[in-house]
PLY file of the C-alpha trace (Angstrom):
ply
format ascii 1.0
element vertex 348
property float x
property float y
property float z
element edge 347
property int vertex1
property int vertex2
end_header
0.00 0.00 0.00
1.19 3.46 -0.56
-0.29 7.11 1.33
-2.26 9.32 -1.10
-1.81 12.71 -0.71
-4.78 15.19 -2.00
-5.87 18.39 -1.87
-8.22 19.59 0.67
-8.79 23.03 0.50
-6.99 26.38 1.63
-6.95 27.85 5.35
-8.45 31.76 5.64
-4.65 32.93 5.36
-4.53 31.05 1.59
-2.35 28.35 3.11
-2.55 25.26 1.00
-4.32 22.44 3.11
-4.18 18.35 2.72
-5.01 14.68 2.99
-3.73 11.75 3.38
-5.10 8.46 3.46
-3.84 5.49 5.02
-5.05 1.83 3.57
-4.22 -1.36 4.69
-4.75 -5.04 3.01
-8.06 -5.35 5.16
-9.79 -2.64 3.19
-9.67 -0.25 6.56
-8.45 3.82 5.66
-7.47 6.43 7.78
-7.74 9.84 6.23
-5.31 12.64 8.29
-5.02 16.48 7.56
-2.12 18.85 8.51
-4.61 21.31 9.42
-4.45 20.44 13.29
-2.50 16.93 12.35
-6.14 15.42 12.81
-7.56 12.75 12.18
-11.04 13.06 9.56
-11.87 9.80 8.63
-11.38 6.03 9.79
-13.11 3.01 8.04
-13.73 0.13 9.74
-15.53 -2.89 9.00
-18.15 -3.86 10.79
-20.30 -7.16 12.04
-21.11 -7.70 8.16
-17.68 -6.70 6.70
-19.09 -3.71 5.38
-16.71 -0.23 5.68
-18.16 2.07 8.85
-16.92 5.42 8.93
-16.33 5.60 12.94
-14.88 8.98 14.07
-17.36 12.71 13.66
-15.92 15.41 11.51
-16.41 18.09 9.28
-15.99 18.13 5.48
-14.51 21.54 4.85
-11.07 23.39 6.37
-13.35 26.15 6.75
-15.44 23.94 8.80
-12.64 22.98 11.47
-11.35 26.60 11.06
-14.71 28.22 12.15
-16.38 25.43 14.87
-14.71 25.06 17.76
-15.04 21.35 17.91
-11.58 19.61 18.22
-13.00 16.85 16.25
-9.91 14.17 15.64
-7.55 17.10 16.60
-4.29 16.86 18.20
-4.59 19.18 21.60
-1.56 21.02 23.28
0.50 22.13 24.38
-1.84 20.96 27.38
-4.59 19.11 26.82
-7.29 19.70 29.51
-7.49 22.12 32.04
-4.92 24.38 33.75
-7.12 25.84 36.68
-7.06 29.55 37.03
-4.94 29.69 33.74
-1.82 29.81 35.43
1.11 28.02 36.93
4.35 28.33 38.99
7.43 26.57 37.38
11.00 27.12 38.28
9.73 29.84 40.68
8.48 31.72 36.92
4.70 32.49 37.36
3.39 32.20 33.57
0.15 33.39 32.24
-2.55 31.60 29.72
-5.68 32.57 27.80
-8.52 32.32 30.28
-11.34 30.42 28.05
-13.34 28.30 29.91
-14.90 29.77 33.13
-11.76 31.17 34.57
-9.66 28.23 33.37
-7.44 27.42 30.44
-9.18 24.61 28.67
-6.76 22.91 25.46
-4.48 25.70 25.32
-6.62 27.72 23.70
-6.73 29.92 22.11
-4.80 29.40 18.51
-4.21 25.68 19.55
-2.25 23.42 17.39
-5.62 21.69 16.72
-6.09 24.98 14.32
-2.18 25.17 12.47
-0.88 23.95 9.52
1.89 21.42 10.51
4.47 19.89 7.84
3.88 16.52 6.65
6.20 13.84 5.91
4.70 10.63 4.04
6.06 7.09 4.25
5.74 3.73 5.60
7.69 1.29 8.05
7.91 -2.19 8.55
4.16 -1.80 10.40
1.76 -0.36 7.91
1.26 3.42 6.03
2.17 5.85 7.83
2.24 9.81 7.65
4.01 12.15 10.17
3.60 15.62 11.09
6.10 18.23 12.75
5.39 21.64 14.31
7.54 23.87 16.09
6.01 25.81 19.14
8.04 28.74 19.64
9.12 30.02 23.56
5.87 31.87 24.58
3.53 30.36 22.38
0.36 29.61 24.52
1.62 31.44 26.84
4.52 28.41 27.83
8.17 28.36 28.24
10.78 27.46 25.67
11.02 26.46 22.23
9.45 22.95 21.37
9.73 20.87 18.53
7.17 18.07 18.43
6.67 15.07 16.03
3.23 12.96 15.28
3.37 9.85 13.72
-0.14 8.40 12.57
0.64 4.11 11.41
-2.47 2.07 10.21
-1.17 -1.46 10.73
-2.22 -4.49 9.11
-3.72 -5.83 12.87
-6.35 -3.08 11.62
-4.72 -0.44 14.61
-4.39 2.73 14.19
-0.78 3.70 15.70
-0.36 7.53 17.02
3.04 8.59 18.09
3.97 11.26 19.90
7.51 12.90 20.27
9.13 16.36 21.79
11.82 18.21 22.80
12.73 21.95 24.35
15.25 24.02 24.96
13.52 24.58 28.20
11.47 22.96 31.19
7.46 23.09 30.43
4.40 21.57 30.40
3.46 19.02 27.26
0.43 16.81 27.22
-0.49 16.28 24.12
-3.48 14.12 22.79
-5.79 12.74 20.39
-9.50 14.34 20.22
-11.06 12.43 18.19
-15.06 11.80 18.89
-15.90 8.01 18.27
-19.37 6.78 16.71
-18.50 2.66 16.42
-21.78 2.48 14.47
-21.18 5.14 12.34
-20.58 8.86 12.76
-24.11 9.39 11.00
-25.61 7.05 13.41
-26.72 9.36 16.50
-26.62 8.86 20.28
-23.54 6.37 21.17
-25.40 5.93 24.76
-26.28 2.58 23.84
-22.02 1.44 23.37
-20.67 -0.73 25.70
-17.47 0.63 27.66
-14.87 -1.42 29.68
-11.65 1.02 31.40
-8.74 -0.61 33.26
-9.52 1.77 36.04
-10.42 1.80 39.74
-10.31 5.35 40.35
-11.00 8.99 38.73
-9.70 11.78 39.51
-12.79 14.12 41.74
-13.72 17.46 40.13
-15.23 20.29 40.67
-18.22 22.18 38.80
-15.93 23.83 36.51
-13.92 20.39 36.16
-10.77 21.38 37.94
-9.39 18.40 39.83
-9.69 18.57 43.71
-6.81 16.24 44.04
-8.54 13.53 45.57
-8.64 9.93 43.94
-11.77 8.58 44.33
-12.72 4.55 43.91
-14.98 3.62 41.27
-16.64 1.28 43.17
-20.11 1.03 43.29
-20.68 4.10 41.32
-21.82 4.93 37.71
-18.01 5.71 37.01
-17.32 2.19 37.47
-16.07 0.56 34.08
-14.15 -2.05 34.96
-17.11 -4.51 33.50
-18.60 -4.13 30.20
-21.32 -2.07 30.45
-23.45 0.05 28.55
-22.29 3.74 28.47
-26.20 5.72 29.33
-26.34 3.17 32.52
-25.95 6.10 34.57
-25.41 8.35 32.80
-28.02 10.99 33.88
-27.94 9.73 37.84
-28.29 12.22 40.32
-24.10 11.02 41.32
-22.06 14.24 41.74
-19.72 13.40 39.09
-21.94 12.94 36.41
-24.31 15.76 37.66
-21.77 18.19 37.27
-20.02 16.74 34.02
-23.51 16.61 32.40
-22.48 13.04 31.58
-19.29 11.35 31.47
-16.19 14.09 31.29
-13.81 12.93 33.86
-10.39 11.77 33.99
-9.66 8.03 34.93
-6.67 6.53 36.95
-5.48 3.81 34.15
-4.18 0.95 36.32
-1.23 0.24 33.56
1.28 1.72 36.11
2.87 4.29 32.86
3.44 1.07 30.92
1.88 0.40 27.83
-1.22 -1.78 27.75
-4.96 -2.43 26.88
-7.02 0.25 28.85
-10.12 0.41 27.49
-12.39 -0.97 24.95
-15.52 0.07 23.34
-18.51 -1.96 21.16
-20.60 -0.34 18.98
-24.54 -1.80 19.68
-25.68 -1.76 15.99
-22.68 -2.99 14.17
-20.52 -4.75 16.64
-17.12 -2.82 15.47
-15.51 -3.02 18.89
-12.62 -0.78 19.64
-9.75 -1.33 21.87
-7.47 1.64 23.29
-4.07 1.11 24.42
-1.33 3.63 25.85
1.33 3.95 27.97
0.03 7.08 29.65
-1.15 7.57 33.17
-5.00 9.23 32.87
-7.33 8.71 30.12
-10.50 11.24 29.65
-14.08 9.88 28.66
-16.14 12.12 27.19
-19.40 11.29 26.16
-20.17 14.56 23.56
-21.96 16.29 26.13
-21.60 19.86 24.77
-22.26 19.08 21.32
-24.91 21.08 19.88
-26.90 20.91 16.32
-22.98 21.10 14.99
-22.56 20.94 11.20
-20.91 17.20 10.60
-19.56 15.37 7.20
-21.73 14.31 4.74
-23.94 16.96 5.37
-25.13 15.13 8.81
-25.77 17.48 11.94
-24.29 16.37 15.14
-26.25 16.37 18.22
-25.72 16.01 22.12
-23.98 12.58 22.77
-23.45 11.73 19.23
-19.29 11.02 19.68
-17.57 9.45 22.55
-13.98 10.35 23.01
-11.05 8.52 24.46
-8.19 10.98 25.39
-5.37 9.54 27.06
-3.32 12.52 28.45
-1.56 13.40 31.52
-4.52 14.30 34.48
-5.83 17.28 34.29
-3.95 20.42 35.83
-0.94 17.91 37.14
0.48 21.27 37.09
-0.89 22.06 40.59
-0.96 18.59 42.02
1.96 17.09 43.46
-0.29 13.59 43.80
-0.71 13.26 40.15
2.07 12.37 37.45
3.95 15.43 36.44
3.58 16.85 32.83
6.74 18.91 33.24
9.08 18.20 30.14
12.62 18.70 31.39
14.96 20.66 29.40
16.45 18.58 26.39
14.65 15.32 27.62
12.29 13.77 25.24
9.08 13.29 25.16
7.58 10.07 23.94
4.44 8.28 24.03
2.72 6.41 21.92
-1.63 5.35 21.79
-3.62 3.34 19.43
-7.30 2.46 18.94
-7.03 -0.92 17.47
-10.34 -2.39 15.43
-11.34 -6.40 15.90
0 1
1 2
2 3
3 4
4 5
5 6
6 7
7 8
8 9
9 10
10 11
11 12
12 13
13 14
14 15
15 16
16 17
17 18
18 19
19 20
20 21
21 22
22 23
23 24
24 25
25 26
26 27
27 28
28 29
29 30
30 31
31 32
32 33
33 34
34 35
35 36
36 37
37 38
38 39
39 40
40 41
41 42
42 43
43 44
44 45
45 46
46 47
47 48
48 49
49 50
50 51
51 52
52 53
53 54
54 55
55 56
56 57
57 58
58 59
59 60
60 61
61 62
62 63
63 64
64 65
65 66
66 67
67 68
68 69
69 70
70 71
71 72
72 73
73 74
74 75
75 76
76 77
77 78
78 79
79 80
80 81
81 82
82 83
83 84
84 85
85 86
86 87
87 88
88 89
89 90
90 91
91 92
92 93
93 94
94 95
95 96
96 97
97 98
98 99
99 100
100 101
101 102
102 103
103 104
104 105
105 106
106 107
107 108
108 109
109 110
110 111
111 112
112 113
113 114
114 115
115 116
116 117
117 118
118 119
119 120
120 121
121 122
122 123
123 124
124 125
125 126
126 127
127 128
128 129
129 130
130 131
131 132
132 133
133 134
134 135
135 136
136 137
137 138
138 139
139 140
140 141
141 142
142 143
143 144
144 145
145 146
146 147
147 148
148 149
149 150
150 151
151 152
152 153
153 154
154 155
155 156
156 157
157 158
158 159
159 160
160 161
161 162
162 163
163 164
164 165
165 166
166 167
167 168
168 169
169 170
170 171
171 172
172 173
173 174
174 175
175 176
176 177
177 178
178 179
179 180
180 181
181 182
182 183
183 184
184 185
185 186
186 187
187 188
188 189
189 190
190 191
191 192
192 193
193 194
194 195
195 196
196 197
197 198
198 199
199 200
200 201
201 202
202 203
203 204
204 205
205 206
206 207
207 208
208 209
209 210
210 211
211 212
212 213
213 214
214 215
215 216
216 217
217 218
218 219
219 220
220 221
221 222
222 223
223 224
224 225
225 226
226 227
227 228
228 229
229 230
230 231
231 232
232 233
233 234
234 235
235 236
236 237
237 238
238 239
239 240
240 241
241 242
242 243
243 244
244 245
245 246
246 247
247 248
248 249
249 250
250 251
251 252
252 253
253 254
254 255
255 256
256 257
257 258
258 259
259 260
260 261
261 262
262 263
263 264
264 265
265 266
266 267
267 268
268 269
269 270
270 271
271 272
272 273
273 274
274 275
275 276
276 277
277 278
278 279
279 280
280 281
281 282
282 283
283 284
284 285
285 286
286 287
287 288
288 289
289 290
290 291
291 292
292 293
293 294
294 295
295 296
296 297
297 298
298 299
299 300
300 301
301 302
302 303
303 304
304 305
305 306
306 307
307 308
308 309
309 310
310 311
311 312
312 313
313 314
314 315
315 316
316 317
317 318
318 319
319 320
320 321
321 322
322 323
323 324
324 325
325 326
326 327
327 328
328 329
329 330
330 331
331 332
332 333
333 334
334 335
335 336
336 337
337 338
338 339
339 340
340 341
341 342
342 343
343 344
344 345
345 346
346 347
């Protein structure tokens, strides 16, 4: 198989804007941009053999330039939240865009979800594969030191898709970078995903507050509706009157993956109508489930409108503001260390 490259359309600055497609001998394609090094498409086949388009996403760069959606978009140079849109490192107090509540939610604004990144196109002894490199200047987002990060997107002939992460700076800062991408496992026409079945290697989230800032307490899943560690279906509970959910409006909570920073299986997911089931892996320390609950009568692909609940999303990531927890795994990149992690939603 080989990556075709193609023309998708030019940003608002006239900046030349593409796609790449990733095939395998299965029949399954990925289809990547290097607007936001995101993913727009992924075929799988489903219970019947037939191709299922699985993740939401627009069809236009005007689209993903002018809705705020962070469909299949790589997030940083923090993913999540940074409460009060600040933090303290190396005694160095440094400012961010306040955009959600009083927060800093994705490192908006001007995110790398919304740039143009460079795009490399090739293959290795795995599957296709198609890489993208940005460099994040010192001060961008409002963070220390230059960074230069790598993505690396492999489809595989085990029907995975492969994402690879790598960076490096000149000086210490935060990076947590993810994958956004909003799931559908019956198809990203297909509505509500309430009725999927979710199992998470996890036996505790991390507690939040109404704005979804981490408290810093752990708290056992146990006999609660965030309690995944069975099969279950996802709308279960997901409108009880539990304080979590209540104040998530669903599912939008970090979990505690039990794979100790190494990399395993940590979650899977079944679609209900056409039994593509979906199985996440990473070597990261939290994972976010988010069940879509802010979408609203959004303009989708294939001239479908997107709904409340229509996407579930898998975001493995550092917890949310580590910055100000000493409990929780630190997303501080040292000085010329590198970072390197790697996740992949694998299709059986």
């Amino acid at each position: 198989m080989s990556v075709v490259r193609g023309l998708f359309g030019q940003t608002k600055d006239g900046t030349d804007v593409f796609l790449y497609s990733l095939t395998n001998s299965h029949g399954m394609k990925a289809v990547i941009t290097n607007l936001g090094a995101r993913l727009v498409r992924l075929y799988a086949p489903d219970k019947d053999g037939n191709l299922k388009d699985v993740v939401l996403g627009n069809d236009t760069v005007q689209d993903y330039e002018n809705i705020e959606n962070f469909y299949g978009a790589t997030v940083g140079r923090n993913a999540n939240r940074i409460a009060g849109a600040e933090f303290c490192l190396d005694g160095v107090t440094y400012s961010l865009a306040v955009n959600d509540n009083k927060n800093n939610l994705h490192s908006n604004p001007n995110g790398y979800h919304v740039r143009v990144w460079e795009a490399n196109l090739g293959d290795n002894e795995l599957g296709d594969s198609v890489s993208f490199s940005l460099f994040s200047p010192d001060g961008d987002q409002g963070y220390p030191g230059n960074l230069d990060i790598s993505i690396t997107y492999t489809l595989t002939e085990e029907n995975a898709l492969m994402i690879h992460y790598k960076a490096m700076g000149d000086q210490n800062t935060i990076v947590n970078l993810t994958n956004h991408s909003f799931f559908n496992l019956n198809g990203h026409e297909s509505g509500s995903i309430i009725n999927h079945q979710v199992w998470i290697n996890a036996d505790y989230f991390t507690k939040a507050d109404a704005e979804s800032i981490p408290t810093g307490e752990l708290v056992a899943v146990k006999d609660t509706p965030m309690d995944f560690t069975t099969l279950r279906r996802v709308g279960d509970a997901i409108d009880s009157n539990y304080e979590a959910v209540v104040l998530g409006k669903g599912y939008d909570h970090n979990w505690v993956l039990n794979n100790q920073e190494e990399y395993e299986l940590v979650a899977r997911a079944i679609g209900d109508q056409s039994g593509i089931e979906m199985e996440v892996y990473t070597d990261l320390p939290g994972m976010q489930l988010y069940t879509g609950n802010f979408i609203d009568h959004e303009a989708g692909k294939d001239g479908v409108t997107y709904e409340k609940r229509d996407g579930i999303c898998f975001e493995t990531q550092y917890f949310p503001d580590a910055i100000h927890h000493s409990n929780f795994v630190s997303p501080v990149l040292k000085a010329r260390d590198e970072y390197e992690t790697t996740t992949v939603y694998k299709f059986c």
